[in-house]
C-alpha positions in Angstrom: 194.1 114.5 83.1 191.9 114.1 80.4 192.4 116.8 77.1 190.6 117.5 74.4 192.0 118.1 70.9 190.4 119.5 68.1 192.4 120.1 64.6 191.2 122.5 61.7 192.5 121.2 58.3 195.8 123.6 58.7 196.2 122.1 62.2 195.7 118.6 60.7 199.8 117.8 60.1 200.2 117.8 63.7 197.5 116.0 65.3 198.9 112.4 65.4 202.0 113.9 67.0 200.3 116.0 69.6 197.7 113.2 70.3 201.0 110.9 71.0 202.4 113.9 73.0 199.5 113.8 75.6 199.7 110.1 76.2 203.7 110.2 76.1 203.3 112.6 79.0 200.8 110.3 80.8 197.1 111.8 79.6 194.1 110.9 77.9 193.6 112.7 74.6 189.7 112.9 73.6 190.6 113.2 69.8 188.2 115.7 68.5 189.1 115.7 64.8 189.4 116.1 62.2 190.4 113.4 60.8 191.4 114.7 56.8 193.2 118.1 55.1 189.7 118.6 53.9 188.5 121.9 54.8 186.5 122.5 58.2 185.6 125.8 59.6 187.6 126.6 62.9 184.7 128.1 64.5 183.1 124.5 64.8 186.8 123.0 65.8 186.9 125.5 68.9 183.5 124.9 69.7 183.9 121.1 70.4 186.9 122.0 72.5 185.3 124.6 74.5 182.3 121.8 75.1 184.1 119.4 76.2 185.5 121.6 78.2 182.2 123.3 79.7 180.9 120.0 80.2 183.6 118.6 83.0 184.3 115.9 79.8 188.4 116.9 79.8 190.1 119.2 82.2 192.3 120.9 79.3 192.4 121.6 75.7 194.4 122.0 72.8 193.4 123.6 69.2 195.6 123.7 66.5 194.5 125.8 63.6 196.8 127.7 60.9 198.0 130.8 63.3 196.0 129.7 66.6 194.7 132.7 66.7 191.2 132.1 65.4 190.5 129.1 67.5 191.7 131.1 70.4 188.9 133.7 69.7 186.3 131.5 69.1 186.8 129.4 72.1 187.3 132.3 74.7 183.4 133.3 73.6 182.4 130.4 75.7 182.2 131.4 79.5 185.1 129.0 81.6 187.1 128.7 78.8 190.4 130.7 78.8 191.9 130.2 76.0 195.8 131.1 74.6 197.6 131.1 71.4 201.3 130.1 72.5 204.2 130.1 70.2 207.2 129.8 73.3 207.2 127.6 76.0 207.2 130.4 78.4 203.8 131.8 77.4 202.8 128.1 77.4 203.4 127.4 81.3 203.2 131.4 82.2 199.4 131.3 81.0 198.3 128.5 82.9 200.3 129.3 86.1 199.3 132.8 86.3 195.8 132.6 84.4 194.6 129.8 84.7 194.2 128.8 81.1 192.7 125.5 80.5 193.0 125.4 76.6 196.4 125.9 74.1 196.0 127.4 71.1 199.2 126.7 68.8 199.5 127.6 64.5 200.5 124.4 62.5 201.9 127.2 59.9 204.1 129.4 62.4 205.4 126.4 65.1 207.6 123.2 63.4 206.7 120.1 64.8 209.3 120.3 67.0 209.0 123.5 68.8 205.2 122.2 68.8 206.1 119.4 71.2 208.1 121.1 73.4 205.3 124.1 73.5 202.5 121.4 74.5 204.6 119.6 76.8 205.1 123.2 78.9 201.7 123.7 78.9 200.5 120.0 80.1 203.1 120.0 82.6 202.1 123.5 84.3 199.6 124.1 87.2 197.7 127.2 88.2 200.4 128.6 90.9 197.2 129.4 93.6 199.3 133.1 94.6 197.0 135.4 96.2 198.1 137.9 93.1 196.7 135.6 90.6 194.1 134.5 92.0 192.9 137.9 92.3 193.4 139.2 89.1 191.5 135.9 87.7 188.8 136.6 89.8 188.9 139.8 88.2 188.7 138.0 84.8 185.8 135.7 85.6 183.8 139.2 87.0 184.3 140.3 83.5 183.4 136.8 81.9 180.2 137.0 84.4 179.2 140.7 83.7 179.1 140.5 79.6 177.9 136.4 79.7 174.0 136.0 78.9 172.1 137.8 81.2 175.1 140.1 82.6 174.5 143.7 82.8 177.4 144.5 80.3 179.1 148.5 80.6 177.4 150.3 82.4 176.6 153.5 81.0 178.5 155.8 83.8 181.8 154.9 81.9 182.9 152.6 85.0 185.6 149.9 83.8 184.0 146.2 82.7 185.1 144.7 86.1 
């Protein structure tokens, strides 16, 4: 599987560990930068994640910021990314084997380094489980993705729920 990391500056202390982490567990990591502690917006770092993802260029992603959170908003603005910030293992495997989420999210400043491997290893080793419930309530999610994307209709004005 091919996966695309991105670092901001805060995420920037883990990167040469997490890009060994996806080749120890048999991947190809497309190293998106950065490559310094200098200051980059995370906006831009979530952004070449969520192309490379959008693209077909990698089939997962992982951005490290400060908390993960604002990577994780930034990239789920791009339709087919589903993006989660994962400070457990469990969330880690739960999202991608009941949502389908193609792109981790971690905080360099709330995960250690070593807690950080074993959070990235969960989520390269999961699979989406395929269970009639999930893929249900996916499809659900991609309605709503499809309904506010460019050109979607958004709410509709009868008070009716987004999907």
């Amino acid at each position: 599987m091919r996966v695309a990391c991105a670092f901001d500056h805060a995420g920037f202390p883990l990167k040469e560990m997490i890009l060994a982490i996806v080749a120890d567990e048999g991947h190809e990591a497309i190293d998106l930068g950065t490559d310094s502690p200098e200051p980059v917006d995370y906006p831009d770092t979530a952004m070449d994640v969520a192309n490379a993802l959008t693209a077909g260029e990698a089939e997962r992603g992982l951005l490290v910021c400060g908390s993960g959170a604002g990577v994780a908003i930034a990239a789920c603005k791009v339709p087919g990314v589903r993006a989660a910030t994962a400070h457990d293992t469990y969330t880690a495997h739960q999202a991608v084997e009941h949502d389908d989420v193609n792109a981790l999210c971690l905080g360099a400043r709330v995960v250690g380094p070593a807690y950080a491997d074993e959070i990235v290893r969960a989520f390269l080793r999961a699979s989406f489980s395929g269970e009639e419930r999930h893929v249900r309530r996916l499809g659900k999610i991609l309605a709503i993705e499809e309904r506010y994307s460019v050109g979607g209709k958004g709410p509709s004005s009868s008070g009716d729920s987004p999907a």
